[in-house]
N, C-alpha and C positions, 0 to 999 in steps of 0.2 A: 305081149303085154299081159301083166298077171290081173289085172284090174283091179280097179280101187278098192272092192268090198275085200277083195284076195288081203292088199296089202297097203291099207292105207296111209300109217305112217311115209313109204313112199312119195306116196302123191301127195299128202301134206306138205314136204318137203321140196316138189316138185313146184308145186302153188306158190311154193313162199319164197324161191327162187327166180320164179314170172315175178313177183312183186318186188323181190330185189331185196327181202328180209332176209337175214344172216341170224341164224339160230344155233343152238349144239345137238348134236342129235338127241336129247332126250325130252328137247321142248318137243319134235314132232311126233313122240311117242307118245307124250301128256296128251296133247291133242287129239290124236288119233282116239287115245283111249277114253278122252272127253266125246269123241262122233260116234262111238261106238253106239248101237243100237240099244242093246240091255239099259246100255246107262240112261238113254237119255228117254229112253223108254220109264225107268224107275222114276228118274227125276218128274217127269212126267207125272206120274201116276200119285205122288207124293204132295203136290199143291199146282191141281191143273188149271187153276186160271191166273195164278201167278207166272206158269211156266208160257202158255199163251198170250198172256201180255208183255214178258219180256220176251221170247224168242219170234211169235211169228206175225208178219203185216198182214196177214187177214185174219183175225182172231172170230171171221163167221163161217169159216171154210178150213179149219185144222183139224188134220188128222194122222192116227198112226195106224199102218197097213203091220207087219209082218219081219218087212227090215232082211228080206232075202231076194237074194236076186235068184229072179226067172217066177216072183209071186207077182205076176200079174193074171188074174184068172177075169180080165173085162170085156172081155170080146166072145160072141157067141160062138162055134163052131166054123161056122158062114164067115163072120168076118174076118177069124183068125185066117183063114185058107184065104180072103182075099186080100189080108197085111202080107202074106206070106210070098203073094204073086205081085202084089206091088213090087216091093221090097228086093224079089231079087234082080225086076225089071232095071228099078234107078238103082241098084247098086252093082251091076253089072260090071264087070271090071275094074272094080274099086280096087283097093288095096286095105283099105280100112275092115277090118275083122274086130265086129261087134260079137262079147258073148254074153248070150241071154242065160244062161245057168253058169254055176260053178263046176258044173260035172266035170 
């Protein structure tokens, strides 16, 4: 799986197939390139409590991080070493492959 940041048109299309919507392909291009980060990042930046009042239901708790996968820098040292011993405990024989960076 390339992941959604990799290739989101994809997965837009994948979404909209669980929902049963029938598009052409370049509607989930539009899309795609309306989720894009930059944009809605600009959008954002351009009239921010316009963009807050129509996009998000907690307009006391909105925020934008970075828009990269693997920028979570929230856990101390300590805790990452102890997400990291969780984590391979309960997913021990998964088959599910999570990836935290694009590398």
């Amino acid at each position: 799986m390339s992941g959604m940041k990799a290739n989101l048109p994809e997965y837009v299309e994948k979404i909209a197939n669980f929902l049963g919507v029938q598009r052409k392909p370049e509607f989930f291009d539009e899309v795609a390139a309306k989720c894009d980060f930059k944009v809605q990042y600009k959008e954002r930046t351009t009239n921010v409590e316009e963009f807050i009042a129509k996009y998000s239901r907690d307009t006391t708790n909105f925020l934008y991080r970075k828009g990269q996968v693997g920028d979570w820098n929230w856990f101390t040292v300590e805790q990452n070493e102890y997400f990291d011993k969780v984590y391979k405990e309960h997913m021990k024989g998964s088959k599910l492959k999570i990836k935290f960076t694009l590398d």
